[in-house]
C-alpha positions in Angstrom: -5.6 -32.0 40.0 -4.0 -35.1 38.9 -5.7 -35.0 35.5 -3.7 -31.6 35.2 -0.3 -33.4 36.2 -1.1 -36.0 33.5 -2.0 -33.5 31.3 1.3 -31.7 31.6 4.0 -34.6 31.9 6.6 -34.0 29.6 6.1 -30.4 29.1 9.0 -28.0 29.6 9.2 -25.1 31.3 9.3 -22.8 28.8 6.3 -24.8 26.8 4.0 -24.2 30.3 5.4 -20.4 31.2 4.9 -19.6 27.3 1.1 -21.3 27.2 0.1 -19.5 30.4 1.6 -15.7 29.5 0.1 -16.0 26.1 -3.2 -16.9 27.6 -3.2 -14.4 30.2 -2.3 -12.0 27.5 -5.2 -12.5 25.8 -7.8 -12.2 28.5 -6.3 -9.4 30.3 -6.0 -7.4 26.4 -9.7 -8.4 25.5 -10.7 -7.4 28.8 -9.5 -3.7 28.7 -10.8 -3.4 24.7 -14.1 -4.9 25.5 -13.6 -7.5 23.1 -16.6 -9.8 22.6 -16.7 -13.6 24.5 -16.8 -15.4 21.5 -13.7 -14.2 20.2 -11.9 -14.7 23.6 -13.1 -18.3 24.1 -11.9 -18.9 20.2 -8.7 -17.2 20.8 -8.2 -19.2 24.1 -9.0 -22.7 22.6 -6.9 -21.3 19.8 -3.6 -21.2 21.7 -4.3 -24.4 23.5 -4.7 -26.0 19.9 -1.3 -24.8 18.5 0.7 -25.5 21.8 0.0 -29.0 21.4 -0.2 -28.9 18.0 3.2 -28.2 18.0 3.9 -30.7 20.8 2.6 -33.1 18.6 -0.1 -34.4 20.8 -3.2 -35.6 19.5 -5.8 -33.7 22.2 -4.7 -31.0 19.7 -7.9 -31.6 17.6 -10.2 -31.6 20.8 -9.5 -27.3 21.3 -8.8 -26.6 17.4 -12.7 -28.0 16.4 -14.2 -25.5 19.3 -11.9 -23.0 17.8 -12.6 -23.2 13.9 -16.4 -23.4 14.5 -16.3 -20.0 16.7 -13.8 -18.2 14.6 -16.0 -19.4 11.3 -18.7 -17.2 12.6 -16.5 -14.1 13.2 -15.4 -14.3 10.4 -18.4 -14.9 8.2 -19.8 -11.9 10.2 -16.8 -9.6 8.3 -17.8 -11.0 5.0 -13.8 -12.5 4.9 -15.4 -15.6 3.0 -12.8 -17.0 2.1 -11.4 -18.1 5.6 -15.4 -18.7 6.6 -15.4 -21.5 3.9 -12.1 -22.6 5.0 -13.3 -23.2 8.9 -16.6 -24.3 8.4 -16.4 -26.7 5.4 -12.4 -27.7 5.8 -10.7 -27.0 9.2 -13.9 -29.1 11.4 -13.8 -32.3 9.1 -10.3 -32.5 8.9 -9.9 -32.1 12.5 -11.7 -35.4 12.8 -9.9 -37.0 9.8 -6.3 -35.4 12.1 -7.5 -37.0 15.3 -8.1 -40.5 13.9 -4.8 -40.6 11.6 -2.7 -39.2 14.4 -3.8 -41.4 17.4 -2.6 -44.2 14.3 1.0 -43.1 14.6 2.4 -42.0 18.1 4.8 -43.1 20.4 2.8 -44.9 22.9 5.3 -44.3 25.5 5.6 -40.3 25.2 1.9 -39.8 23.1 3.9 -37.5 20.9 3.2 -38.3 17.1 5.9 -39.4 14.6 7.1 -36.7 12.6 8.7 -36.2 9.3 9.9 -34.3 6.9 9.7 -33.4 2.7 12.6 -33.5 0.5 13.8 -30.5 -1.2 12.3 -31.3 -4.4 9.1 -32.0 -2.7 9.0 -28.4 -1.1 10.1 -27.0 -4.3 7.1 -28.1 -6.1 5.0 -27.6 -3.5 5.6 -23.7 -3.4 5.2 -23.6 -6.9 1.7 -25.3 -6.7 0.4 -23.4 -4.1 1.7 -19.9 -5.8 -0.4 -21.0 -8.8 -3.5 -21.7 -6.8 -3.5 -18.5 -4.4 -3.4 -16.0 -8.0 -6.5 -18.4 -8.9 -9.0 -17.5 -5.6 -7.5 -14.2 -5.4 -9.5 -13.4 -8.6 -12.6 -16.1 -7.5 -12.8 -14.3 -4.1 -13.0 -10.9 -5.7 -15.6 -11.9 -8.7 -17.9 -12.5 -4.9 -16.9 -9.6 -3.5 -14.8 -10.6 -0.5 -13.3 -8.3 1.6 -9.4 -7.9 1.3 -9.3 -10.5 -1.3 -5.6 -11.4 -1.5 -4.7 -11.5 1.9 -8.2 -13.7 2.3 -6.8 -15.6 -0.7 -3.6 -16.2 0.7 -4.3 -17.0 4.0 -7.1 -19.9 2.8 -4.8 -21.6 0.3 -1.4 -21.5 2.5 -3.7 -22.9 5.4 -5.8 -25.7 3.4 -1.9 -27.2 2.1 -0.4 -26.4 5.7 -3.9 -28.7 7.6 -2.9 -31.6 5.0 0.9 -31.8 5.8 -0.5 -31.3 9.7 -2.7 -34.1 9.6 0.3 -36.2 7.2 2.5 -35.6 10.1 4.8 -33.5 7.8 7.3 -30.6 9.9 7.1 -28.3 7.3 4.0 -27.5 7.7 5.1 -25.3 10.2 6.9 -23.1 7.2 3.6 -22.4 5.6 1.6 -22.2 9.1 4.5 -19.0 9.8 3.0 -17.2 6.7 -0.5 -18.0 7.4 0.0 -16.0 11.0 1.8 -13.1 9.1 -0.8 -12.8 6.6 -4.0 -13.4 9.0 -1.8 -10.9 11.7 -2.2 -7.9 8.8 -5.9 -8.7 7.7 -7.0 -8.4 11.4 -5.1 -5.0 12.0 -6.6 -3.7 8.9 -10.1 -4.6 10.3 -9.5 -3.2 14.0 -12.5 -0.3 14.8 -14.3 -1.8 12.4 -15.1 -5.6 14.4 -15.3 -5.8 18.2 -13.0 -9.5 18.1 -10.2 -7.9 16.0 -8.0 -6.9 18.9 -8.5 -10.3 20.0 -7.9 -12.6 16.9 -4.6 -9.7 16.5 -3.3 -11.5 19.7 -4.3 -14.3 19.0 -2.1 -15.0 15.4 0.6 -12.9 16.8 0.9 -16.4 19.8 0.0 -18.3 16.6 3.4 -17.0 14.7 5.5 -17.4 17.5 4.3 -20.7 18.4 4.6 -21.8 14.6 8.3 -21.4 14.9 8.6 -23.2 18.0 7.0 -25.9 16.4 9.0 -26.0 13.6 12.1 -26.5 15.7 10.2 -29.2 17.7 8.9 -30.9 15.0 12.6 -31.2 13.0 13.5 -33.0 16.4 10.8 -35.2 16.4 11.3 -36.3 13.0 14.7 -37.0 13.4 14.0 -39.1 16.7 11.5 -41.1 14.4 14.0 -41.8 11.6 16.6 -42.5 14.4 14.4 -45.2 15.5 13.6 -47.0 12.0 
């Protein structure tokens, strides 16, 4: 009990109310669609992983590696490649390379991690770069094969930039996690009666989006806290 007080110190209300609903959400929903385990234990560990992602706390990696690795499997299973490659060969690594790089910068007396933020410039030329590389594997992914290429495409790409700003300790990476959710929130629904977990991963990115702009807002206040106290 008290390591769940601990756990829980500084959280607000709304932060515990909206990390409870969205979990019992997903276990009542997976429940009534007969959704397989694996997909509600990835789903579960998912929304743990985002909540404090966007709290900035670094346990955050802990839940997102037992995610990626379960969710790499689903989604090898639906021949969607190009977000297997992602989890298996990107997501788990950089986990570890997150966890190390965060516990380096956090206020030790809240545990929350230092934000910042880009410049305009710097977000400018970082759209530009990642448009140029999403129209590139779009056309690898469908020379393979892959199932709903684009989307795949998009999602990968917008997710590989978004884990580096994450684990840089950049706020805008919640912009690009936003579209991410959108984009993996449409190739799930396209793939529902055709995969037992896609009710379950549906839910699961639709808490992912609204979580991303929750931690958008609470990452622009934790970067201006950390410039407040240079």
């Amino acid at each position: 009990m008290n390591a769940v007080k601990k756990f829980f110190t500084g959280w607000s209300k709304f932060e515990v109310i909206w990390l409870a609903l969205s979990t019992v959400i997903m276990i009542v929903l997976s429940i009534i669609w007969g959704d397989n385990i694996l997909a509600l234990i990835s789903g579960i560990t998912g929304i743990l992983g985002v909540v404090l992602a966007a709290k900035g706390k670094v346990s955050t990696y802990f839940f997102a590696t037992v995610n990626v690795a379960i969710y790499a499997w689903l989604t090898f299973n639906n021949h969607l490649y190009g977000e297997f490659m992602l989890n298996a060969f990107y997501y788990i690594p950089m986990n570890f390379v997150g966890f190390y790089l965060w516990s380096r910068h956090k206020d030790e007396e809240s545990g929350d991690v230092e934000g910042k933020c880009l410049t305009t410039k710097q977000i400018i030329i970082l759209l530009i770069a990642v448009a140029a590389i999403v129209a590139a594997y779009w056309q690898i992914l469908s020379h393979i094969g892959g199932q709903l290429a684009l989307i795949d495409a998009m999602s990968t790409v917008f997710s590989v930039v978004a884990l580096i700003m994450q684990v840089a300790r950049y706020a805008e990476q919640w912009l690009l996690w936003i579209i991410v959710n959108v984009v993996s929130v449409i190739m799930w629904v396209l793939l529902i009666g055709k995969d037992t977990s896609a009710i379950t991963m549906v839910v699961m990115w639709v808490a992912y989006l609204f979580n991303s702009v929750y931690g958008y807002y609470n990452w622009k206040k934790m970067a201006a806290k950390n410039v407040g106290n240079q």
